[in-house]
C-alpha angles and dihedrals in degrees: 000000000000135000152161133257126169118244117255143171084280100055119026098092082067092060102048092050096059118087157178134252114279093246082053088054089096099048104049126047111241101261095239080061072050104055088030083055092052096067094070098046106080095189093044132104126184113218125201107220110222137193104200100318104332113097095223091170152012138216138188124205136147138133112309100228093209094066103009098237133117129268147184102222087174148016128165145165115204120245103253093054106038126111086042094097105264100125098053085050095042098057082055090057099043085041084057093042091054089047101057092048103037120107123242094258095057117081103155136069113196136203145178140214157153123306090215101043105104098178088055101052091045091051094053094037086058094050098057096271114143118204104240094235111244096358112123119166112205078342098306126123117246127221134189133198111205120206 
């Protein structure tokens, strides 16, 4: 079983050190851009994704400050567990998170991604997220997810 548990000073060496497949390596920031990012995004948080006690993943999500809706900036397995089913049950998880915390004005969480990345597109399309036609942010396809 999966869950989520915030980054701290115990555990984020652990996060920078997962990674993606080297043919990933386009489509995903490299999660210490991730946690240097996340000094300048006040309504933000990074989440390990663990299986048991083993982080296999990280996200980062938070409130976008130019539109005031939340996003998902980032979400990863690491190599060696993917293709196991964790992202598909770690967007639930992050999906659910969102939804405890988020205000009653806000009903949509938004992503982006890469045109090209299949696996992506299939995986958000599969969790209820809709491509928004013709929009593309710095060339990448975004997606949003309505409560």
């Amino acid at each position: 079983m999966l869950y989520l548990e915030t980054i701290t000073k115990h555990n984020w060496l652990k996060a920078i050190s997962l990674q993606v497949r080297d043919d990933q390596l386009t489509f995903v920031a490299r999660n210490v851009v991730s946690l240097a990012q996340l000094n300048f995004l006040d309504h933000f948080q990074a989440k390990g994704i663990f299986a048991e006690d083993e982080m296999v993943g990280f996200t980062l999500f938070g409130i976008d400050e130019k539109d005031q809706s939340y996003w998902i900036y980032r979400m990863m397995i690491d190599q060696h567990h993917q293709g196991k089913g964790y992202g598909k049950e770690a967007l639930k998880l992050i999906i659910e998170d969102i939804r405890k915390q988020k205000e009653a004005h806000h009903s949509t969480i938004t992503l982006s991604y890469e045109p090209e990345n299949e696996v992506a597109k299939q995986l958000y399309e599969k969790a209820g997220f809709r491509e928004v036609n013709g929009l593309l942010i710095e060339n990448e396809q975004v997606s949003r997810y309505t409560f």
